[in-house]
Backbone bond lengths (Angstrom), bond angles and torsions (degrees), N, CA, C in turn:
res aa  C-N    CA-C-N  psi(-1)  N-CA   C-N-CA  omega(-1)  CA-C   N-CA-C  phi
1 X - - - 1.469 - - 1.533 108.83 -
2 X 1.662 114.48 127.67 1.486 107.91 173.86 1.596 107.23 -69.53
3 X 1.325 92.65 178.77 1.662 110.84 -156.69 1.637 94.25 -108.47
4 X 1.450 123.28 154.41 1.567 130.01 176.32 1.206 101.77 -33.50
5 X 1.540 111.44 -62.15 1.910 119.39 -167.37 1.630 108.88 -49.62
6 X 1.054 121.49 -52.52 1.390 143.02 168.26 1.471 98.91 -40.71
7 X 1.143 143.80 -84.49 1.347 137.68 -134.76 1.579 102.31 -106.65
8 X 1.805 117.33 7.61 1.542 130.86 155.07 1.160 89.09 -72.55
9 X 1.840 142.25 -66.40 1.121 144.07 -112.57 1.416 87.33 -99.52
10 X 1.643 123.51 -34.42 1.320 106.51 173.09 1.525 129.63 -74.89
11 X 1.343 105.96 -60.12 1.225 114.33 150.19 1.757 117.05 -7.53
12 X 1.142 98.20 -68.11 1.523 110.71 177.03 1.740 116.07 -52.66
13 X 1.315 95.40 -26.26 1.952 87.80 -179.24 1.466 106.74 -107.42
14 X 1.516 119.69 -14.84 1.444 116.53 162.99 1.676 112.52 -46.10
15 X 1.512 113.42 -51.31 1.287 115.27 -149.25 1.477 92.95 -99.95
16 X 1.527 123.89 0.20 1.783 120.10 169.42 1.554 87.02 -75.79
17 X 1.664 122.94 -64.95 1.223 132.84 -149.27 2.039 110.04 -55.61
18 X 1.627 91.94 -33.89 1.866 104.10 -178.02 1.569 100.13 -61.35
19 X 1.650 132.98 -26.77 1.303 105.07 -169.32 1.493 106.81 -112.13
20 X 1.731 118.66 28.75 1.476 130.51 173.93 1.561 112.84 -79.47
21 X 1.081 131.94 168.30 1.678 143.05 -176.71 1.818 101.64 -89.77
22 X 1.145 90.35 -21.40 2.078 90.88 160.67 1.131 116.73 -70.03
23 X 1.357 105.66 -63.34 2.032 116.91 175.71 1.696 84.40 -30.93
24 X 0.813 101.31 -105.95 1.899 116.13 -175.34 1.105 99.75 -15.37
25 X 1.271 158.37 -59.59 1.432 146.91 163.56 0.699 127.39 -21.91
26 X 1.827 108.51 -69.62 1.245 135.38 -166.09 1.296 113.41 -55.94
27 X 1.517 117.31 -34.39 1.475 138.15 177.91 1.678 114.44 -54.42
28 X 1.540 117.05 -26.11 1.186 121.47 -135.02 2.209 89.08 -114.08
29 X 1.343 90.78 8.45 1.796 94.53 -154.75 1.766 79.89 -120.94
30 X 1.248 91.89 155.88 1.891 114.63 176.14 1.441 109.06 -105.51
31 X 1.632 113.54 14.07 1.411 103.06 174.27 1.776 107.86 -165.27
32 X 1.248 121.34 155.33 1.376 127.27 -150.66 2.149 89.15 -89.96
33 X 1.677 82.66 137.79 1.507 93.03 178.91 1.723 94.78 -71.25
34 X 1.659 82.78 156.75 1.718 102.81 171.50 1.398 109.38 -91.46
35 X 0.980 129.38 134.65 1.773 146.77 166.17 1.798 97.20 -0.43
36 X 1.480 112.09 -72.19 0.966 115.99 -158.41 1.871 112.22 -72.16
37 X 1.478 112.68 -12.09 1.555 114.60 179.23 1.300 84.41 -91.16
38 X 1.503 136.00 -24.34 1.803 107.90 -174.20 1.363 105.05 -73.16
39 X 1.398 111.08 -59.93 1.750 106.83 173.57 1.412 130.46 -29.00
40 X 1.243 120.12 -41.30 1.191 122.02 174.66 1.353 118.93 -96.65
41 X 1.444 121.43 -5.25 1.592 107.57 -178.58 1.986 83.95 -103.52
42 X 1.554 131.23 4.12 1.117 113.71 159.49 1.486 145.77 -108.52
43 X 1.783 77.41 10.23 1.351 104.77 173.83 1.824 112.46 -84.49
44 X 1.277 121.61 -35.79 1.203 130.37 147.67 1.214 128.72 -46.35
45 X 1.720 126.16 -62.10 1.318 110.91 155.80 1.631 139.67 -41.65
46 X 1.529 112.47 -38.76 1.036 108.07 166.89 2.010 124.68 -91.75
47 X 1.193 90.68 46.54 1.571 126.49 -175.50 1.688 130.45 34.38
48 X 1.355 93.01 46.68 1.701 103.52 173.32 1.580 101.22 -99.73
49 X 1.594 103.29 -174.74 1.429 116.18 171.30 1.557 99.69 -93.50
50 X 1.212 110.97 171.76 1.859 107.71 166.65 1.533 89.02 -137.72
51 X 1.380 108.98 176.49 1.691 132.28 170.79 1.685 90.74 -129.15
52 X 0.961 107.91 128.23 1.691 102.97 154.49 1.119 125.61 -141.31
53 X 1.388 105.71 136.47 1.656 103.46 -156.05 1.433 96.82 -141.41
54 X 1.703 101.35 129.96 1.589 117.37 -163.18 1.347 105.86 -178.38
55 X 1.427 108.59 136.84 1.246 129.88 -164.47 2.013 100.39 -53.27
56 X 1.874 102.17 152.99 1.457 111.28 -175.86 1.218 107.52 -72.70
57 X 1.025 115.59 144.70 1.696 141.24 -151.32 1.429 119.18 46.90
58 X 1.659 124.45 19.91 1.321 103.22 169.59 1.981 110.32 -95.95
59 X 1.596 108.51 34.29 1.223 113.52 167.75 2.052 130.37 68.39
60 X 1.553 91.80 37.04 1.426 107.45 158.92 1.408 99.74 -56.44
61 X 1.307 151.89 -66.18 0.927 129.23 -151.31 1.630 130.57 -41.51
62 X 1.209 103.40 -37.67 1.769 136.71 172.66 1.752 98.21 -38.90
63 X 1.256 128.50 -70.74 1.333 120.37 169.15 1.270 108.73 -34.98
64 X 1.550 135.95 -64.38 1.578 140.13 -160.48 1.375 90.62 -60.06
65 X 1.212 126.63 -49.60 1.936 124.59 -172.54 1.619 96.70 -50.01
66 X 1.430 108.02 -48.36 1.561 99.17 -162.53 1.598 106.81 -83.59
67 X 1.125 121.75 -14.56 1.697 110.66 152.02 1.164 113.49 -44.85
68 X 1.394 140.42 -77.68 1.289 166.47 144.58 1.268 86.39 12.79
69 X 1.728 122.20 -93.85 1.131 125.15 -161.39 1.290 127.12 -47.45
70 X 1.494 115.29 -27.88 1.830 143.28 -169.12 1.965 91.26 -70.45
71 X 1.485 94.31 -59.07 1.725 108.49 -179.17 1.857 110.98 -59.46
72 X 1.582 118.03 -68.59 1.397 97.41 172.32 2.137 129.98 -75.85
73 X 1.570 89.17 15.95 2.080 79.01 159.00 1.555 94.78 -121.10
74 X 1.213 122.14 16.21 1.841 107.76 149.95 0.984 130.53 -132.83
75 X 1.534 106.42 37.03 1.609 125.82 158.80 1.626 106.52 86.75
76 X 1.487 111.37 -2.22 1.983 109.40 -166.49 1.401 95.59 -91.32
77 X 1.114 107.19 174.08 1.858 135.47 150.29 1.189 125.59 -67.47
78 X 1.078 139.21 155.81 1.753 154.17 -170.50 1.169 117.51 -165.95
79 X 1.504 118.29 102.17 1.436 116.52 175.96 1.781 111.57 -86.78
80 X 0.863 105.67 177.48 1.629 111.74 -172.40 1.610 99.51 -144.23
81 X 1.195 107.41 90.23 1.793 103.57 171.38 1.521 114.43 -84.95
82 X 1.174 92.53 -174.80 1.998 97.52 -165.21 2.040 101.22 -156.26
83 X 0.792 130.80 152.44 1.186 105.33 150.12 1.619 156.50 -138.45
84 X 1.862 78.03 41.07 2.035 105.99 166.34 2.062 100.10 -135.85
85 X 1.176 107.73 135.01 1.093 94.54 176.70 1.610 141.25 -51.03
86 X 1.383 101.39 -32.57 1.919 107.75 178.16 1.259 90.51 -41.36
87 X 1.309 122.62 -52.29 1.565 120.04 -155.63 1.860 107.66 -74.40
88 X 1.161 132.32 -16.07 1.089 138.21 156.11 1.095 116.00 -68.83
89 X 1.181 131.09 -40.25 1.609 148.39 -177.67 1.355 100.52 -67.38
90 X 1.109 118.59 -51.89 1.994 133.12 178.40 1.833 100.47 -50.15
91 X 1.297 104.70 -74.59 1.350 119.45 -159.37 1.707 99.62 -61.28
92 X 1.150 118.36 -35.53 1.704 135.16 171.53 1.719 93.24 -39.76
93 X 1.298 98.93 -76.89 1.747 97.39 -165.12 1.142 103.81 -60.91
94 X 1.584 153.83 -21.62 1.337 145.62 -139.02 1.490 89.18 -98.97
95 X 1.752 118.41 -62.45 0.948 125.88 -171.31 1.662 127.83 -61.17
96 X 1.430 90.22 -22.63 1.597 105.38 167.29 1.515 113.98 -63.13
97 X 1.107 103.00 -42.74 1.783 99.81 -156.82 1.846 77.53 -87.54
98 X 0.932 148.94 -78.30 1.275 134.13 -151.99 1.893 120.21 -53.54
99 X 1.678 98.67 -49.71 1.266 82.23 160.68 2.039 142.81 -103.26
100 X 1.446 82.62 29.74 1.648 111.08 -150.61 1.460 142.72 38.60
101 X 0.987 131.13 126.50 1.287 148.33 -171.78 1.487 133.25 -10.00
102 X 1.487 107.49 -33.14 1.399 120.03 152.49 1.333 122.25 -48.64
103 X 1.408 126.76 -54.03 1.316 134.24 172.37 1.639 120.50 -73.76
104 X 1.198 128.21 -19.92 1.070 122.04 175.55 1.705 123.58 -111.02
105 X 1.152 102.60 136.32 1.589 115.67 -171.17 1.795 117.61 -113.66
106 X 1.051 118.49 157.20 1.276 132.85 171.24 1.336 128.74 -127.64
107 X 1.657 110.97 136.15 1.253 108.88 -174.21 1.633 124.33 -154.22
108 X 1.486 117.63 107.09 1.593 110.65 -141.46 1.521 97.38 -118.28
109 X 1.297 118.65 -9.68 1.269 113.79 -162.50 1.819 104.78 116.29
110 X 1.383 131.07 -55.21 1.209 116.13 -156.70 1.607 86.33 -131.24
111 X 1.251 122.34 -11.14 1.514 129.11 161.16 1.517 121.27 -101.02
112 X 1.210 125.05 120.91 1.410 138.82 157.75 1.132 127.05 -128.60
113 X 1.185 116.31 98.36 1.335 127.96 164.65 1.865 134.76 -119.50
114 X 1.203 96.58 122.40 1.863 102.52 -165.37 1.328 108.56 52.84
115 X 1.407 117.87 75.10 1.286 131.47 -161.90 1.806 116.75 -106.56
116 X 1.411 87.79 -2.48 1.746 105.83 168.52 1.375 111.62 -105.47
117 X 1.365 116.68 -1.26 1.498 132.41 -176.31 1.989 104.32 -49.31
118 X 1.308 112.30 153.75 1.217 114.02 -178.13 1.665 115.03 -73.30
119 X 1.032 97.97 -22.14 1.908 124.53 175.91 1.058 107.89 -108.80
120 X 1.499 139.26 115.93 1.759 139.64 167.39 1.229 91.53 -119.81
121 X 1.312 118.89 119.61 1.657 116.15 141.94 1.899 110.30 -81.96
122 X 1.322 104.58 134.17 1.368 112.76 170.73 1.607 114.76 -152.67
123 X 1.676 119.21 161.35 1.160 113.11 171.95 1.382 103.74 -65.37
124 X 1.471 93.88 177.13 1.519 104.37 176.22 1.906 124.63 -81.91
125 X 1.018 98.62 -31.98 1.380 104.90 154.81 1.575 122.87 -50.32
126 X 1.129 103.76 -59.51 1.594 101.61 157.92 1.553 127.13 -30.74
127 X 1.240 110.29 -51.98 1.654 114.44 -157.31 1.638 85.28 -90.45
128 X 1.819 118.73 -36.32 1.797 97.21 169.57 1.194 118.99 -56.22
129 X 1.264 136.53 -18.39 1.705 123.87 -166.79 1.513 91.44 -93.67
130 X 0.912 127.73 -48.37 1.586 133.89 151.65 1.316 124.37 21.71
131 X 1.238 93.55 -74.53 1.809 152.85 -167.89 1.360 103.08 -73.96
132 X 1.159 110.73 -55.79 1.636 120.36 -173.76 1.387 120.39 -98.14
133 X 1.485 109.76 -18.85 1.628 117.86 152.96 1.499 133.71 -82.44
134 X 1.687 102.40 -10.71 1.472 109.58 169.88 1.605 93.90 63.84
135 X 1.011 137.63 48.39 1.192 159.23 164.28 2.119 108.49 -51.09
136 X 0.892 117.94 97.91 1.698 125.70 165.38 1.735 111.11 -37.09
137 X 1.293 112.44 -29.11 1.579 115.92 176.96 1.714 104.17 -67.02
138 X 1.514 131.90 -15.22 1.418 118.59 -156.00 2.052 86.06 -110.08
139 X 1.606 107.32 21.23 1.553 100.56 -173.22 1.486 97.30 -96.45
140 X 1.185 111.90 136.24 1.358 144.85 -167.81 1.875 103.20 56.06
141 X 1.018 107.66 62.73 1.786 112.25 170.36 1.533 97.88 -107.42
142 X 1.541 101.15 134.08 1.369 116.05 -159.40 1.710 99.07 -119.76
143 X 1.380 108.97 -46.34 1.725 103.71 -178.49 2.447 105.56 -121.63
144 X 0.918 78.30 164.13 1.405 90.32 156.46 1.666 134.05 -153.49
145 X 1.306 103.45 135.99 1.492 83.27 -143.28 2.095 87.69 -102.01
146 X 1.340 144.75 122.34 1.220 131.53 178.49 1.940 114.89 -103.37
147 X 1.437 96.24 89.55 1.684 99.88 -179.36 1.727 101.75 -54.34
148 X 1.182 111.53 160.12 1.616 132.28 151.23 2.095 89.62 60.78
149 X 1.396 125.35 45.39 1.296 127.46 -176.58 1.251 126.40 -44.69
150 X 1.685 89.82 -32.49 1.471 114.65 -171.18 1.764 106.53 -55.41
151 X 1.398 104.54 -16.20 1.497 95.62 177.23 1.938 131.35 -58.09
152 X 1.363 115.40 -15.66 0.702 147.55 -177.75 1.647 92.77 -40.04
153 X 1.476 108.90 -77.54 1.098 113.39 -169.90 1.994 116.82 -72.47
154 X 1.710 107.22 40.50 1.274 102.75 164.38 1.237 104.50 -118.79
155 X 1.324 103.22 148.21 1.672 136.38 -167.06 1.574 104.89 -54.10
156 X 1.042 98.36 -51.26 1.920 86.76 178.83 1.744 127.65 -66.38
157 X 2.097 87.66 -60.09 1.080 110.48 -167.32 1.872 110.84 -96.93
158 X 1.396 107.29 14.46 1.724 92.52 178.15 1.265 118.65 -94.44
159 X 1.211 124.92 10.01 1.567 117.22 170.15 1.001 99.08 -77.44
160 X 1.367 151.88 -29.89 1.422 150.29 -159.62 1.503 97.85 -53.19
161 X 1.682 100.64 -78.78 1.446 126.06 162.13 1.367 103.60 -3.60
162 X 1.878 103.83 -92.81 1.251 98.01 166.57 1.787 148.71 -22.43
163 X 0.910 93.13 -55.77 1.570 116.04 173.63 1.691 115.11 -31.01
164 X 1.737 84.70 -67.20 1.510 99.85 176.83 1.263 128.21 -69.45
165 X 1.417 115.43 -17.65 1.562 130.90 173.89 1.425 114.66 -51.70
166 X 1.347 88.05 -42.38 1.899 115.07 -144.14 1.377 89.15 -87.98
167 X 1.694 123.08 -37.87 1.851 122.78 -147.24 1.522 108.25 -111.39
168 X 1.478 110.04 -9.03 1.554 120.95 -157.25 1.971 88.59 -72.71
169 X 1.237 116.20 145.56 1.506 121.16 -174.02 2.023 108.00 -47.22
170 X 1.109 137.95 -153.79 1.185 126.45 -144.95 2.044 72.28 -125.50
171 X 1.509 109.92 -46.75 1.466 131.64 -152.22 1.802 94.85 -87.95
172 X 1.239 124.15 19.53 1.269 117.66 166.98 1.573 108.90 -110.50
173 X 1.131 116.06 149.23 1.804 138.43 177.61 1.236 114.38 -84.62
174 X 1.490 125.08 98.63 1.373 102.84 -169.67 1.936 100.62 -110.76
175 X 1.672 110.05 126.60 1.116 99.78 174.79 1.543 111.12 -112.43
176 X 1.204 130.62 125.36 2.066 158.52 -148.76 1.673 87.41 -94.91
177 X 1.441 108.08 132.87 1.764 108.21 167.23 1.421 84.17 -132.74
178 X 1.547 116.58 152.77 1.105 123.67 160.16 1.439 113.11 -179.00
179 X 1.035 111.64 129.06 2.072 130.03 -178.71 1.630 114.19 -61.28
180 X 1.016 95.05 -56.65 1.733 112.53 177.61 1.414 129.36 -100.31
181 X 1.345 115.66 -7.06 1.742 118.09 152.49 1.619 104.26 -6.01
182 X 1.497 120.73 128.94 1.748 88.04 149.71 1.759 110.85 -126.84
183 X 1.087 92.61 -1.11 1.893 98.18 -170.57 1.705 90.38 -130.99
184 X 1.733 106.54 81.43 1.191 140.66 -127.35 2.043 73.46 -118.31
185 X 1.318 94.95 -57.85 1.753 85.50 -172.87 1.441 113.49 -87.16
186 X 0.999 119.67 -0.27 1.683 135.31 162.31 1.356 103.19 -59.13
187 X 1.677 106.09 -72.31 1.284 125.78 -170.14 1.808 102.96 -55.00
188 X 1.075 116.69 -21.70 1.313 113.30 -161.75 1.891 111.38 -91.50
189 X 1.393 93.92 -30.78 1.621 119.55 161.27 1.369 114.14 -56.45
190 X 1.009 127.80 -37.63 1.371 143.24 -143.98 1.896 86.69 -106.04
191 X 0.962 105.73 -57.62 1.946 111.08 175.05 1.715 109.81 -64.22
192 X 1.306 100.03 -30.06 1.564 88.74 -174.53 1.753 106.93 -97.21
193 X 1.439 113.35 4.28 1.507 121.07 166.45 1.685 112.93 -73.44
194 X 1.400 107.74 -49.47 1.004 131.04 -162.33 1.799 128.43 -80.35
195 X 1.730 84.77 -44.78 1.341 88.84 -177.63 1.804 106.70 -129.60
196 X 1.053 131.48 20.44 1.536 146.19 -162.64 1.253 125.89 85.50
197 X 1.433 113.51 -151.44 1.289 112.53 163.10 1.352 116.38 -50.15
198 X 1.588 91.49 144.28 1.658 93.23 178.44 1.706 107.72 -166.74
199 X 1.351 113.71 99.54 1.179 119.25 -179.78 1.613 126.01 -55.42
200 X 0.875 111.79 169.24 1.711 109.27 -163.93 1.927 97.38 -138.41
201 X 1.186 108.68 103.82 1.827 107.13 177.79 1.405 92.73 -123.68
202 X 1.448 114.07 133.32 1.322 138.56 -164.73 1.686 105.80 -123.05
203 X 1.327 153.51 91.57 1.244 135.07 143.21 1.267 119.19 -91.08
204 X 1.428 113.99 149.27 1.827 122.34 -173.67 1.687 95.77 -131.84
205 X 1.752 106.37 12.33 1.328 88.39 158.45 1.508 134.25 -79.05
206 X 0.659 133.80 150.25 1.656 128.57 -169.92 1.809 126.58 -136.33
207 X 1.332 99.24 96.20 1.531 121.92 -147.62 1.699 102.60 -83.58
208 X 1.174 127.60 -26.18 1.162 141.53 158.35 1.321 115.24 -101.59
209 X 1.642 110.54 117.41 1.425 109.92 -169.47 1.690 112.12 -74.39
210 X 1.433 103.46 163.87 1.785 96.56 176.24 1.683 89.09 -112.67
211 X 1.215 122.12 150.35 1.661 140.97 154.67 1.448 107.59 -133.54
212 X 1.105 100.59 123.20 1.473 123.82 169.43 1.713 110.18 -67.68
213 X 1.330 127.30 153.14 1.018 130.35 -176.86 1.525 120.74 -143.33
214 X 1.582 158.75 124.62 1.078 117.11 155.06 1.819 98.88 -125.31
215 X 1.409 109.45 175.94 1.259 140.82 -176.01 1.273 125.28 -92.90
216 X 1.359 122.55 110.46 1.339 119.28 -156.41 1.974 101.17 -136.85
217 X 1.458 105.65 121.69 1.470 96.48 -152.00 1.469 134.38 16.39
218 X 1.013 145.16 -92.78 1.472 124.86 -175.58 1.797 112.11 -98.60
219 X 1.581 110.77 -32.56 1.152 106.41 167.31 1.914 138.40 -90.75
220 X 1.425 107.28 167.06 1.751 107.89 -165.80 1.103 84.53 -121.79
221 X 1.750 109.59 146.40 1.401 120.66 -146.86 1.648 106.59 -157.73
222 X 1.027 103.53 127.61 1.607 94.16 -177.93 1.642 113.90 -78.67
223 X 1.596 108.16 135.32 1.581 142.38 -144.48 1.625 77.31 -66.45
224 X 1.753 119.31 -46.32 1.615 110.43 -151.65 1.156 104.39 -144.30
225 X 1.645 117.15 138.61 1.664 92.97 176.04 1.469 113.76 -105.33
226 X 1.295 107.45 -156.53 1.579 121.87 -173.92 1.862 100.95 -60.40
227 X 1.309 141.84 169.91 1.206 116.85 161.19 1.636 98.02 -100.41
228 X 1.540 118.77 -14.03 1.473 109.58 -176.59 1.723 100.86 -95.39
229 X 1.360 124.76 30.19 1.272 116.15 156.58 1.515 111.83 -112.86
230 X 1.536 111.80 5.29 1.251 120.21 -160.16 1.667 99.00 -117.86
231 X 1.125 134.27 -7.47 1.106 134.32 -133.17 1.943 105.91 -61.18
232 X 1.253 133.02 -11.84 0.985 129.20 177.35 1.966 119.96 -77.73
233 X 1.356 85.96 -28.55 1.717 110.08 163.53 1.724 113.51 -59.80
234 X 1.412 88.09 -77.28 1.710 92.94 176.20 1.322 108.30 -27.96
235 X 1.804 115.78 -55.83 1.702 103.87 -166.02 1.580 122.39 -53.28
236 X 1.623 113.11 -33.81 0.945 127.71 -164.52 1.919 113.41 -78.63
237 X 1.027 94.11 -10.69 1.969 100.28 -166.83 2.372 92.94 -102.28
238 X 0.791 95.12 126.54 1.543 125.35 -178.14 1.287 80.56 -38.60
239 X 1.776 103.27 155.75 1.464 110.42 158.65 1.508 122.83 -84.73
240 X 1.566 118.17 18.19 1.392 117.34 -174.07 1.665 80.39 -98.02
241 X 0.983 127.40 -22.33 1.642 99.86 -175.42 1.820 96.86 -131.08
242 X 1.186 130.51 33.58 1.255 151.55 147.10 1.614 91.53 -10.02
243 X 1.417 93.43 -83.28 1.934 112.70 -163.11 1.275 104.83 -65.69
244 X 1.442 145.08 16.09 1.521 126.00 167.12 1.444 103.32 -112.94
245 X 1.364 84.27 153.98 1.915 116.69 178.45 1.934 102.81 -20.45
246 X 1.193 115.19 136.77 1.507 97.94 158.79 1.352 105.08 -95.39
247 X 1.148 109.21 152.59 1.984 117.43 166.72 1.428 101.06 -84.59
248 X 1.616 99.61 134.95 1.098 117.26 166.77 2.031 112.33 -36.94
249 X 1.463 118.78 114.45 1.485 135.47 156.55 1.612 95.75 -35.34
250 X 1.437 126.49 -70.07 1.203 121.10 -143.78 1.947 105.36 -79.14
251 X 1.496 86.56 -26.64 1.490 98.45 176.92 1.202 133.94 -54.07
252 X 1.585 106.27 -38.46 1.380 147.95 157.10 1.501 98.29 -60.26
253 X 1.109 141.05 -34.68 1.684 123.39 -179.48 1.311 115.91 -69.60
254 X 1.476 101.37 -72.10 1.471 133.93 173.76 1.695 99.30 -26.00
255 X 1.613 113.31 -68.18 1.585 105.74 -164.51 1.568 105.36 -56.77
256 X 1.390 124.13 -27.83 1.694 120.09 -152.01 1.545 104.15 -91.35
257 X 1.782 108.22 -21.86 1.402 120.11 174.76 1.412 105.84 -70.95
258 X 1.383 123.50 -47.62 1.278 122.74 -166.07 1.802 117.74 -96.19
259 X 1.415 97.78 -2.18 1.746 109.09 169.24 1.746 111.59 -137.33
260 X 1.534 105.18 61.85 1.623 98.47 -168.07 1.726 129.96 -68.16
261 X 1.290 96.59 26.56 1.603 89.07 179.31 2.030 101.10 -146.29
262 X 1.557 92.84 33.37 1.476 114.61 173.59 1.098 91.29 -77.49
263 X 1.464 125.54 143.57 1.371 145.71 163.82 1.551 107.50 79.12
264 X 1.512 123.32 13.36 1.318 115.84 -174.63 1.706 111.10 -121.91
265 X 1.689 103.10 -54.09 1.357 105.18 155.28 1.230 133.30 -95.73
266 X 1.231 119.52 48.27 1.547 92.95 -177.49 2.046 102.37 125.72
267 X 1.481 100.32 -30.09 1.631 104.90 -165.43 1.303 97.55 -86.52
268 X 1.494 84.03 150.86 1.722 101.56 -162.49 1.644 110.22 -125.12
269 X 1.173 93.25 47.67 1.859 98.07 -169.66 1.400 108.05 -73.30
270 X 2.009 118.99 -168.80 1.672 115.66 -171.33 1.533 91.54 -65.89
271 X 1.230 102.67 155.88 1.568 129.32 160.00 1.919 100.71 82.05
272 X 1.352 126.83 -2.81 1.672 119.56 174.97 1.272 103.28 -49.49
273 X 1.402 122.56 154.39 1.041 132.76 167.23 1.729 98.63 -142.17
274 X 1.225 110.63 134.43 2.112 98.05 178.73 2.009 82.40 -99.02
275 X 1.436 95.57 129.44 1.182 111.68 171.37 1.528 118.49 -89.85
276 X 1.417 90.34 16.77 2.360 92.57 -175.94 1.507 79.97 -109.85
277 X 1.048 123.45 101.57 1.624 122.83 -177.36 1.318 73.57 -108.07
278 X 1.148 148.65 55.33 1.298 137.03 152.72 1.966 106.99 -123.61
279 X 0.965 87.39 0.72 1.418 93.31 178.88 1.438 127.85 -112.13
């Protein structure tokens, strides 16, 4: 049982937390934030940048909403970049119907629509020419929200990323989503060099499972199995590789039936190994 002091001290942060722009959020949702969306949508309120990085579908997006929300109850702008259009096109309708259509705009390059809107979803390329055109649309922009960040680090298209990191005004909020980040507190160093504070929320819980799959003439087949459905396998594989995935047994049939001279001339199917490691 907590103690008087204890349940003052809580008490006491319920009724700080009821008159925050989260409370008001929080109000507006049909389901209780996870640890890691409070941290970061309160790391924004109390006016840093965040990175948040957490597996797909365990609901990064929820921070980017609460940019949004932070931006339309203090009168600013919030763009929402992306960086392929479907996914602009996606977030376009979502954001429409919740905060309706008047307020939200789109902008892809060959689409513009309500483009002075208080909400723009656009690629990121977009918001660089933006940037470099000194563009009247980025006047009074208060947050920016960059889905899938991790793009940064692609070879063609991550200077863009960059670009905007580096050029976005001093007085904008930038909150980072990304699934596959992996040098997450690197990356987070690197944001808080550049552009200030900048919190770093990390979950590796993963609420939607991933299963691998592949396709093997007409049937789809799971990539790995259970190891306690396998257990006669497990005994047989060394304890130096004990701890990795087993490959599907049946998976292993199917390919050697339907490619029989895999692994003999030349074929390089699951489980090959070239044993001339001298070559």
């Amino acid at each position: 049982m907590s103690s008087p002091a204890d349940r003052y001290m809580a008490a006491k942060a319920r009724a700080a937390h009821a008159g925050t722009e989260l409370s008001a959020f929080e109000q507006t949702l049909d389901f209780e934030l996870d640890p890691f969306q409070t941290e970061g949508c309160r790391a924004l309120e109390q006016g840093h940048g965040v990175l948040v990085a957490a597996p797909t579908g365990a609901g990064k997006t929820v921070v980017g909403e609460f940019a949004i929300h932070l931006a339309l109850a203090t009168g600013r702008k919030a763009f929402y970049t992306t960086p392929i259009k479907a996914l602009s096109n996606q977030k376009f309708h979502e954001f429409s119907r919740r905060w309706g259509p008047e307020r939200v705009g789109l902008l892809t390059g060959d689409t513009s629509v309500n483009s002075e809107a208080d909400v723009v979803v656009m690629t990121t390329e977009v918001l660089r020419n933006m940037l470099y055109g000194g563009s009247s649309t980025l006047t009074n922009l208060g947050f920016v929200v960059m889905d899938e960040v991790h793009y940064l680090a692609d070879r063609f298209r991550g200077a863009v990323w960059e670009e905007v990191i580096i050029h976005l005004p001093d007085y904008v909020q930038l909150a980072s989503l990304s699934a596959t980040v992996s040098n997450a507190e690197e990356f987070g160093a690197w944001l808080d060099n550049v552009r200030g504070s900048t919190d770093v929320v990390v979950s590796e819980h993963r609420p939607v499972p991933l299963w691998q799959h592949v396709q093997v003439g007409p049937q789809l087949m799971d990539l790995f199995v259970d190891d306690t459905t396998v257990e006669e396998a497990a005994q047989r594989r060394s304890d130096k590789h004990r701890d990795e995935p087993e490959v599907n047994p049946e998976l292993l049939r199917l390919f050697r039936a339907q490619h029989p001279r895999g692994g003999r001339s030349g074929g390089r199917g699951p489980g090959h190994r070239n044993r001339r490691r001298g070559r």
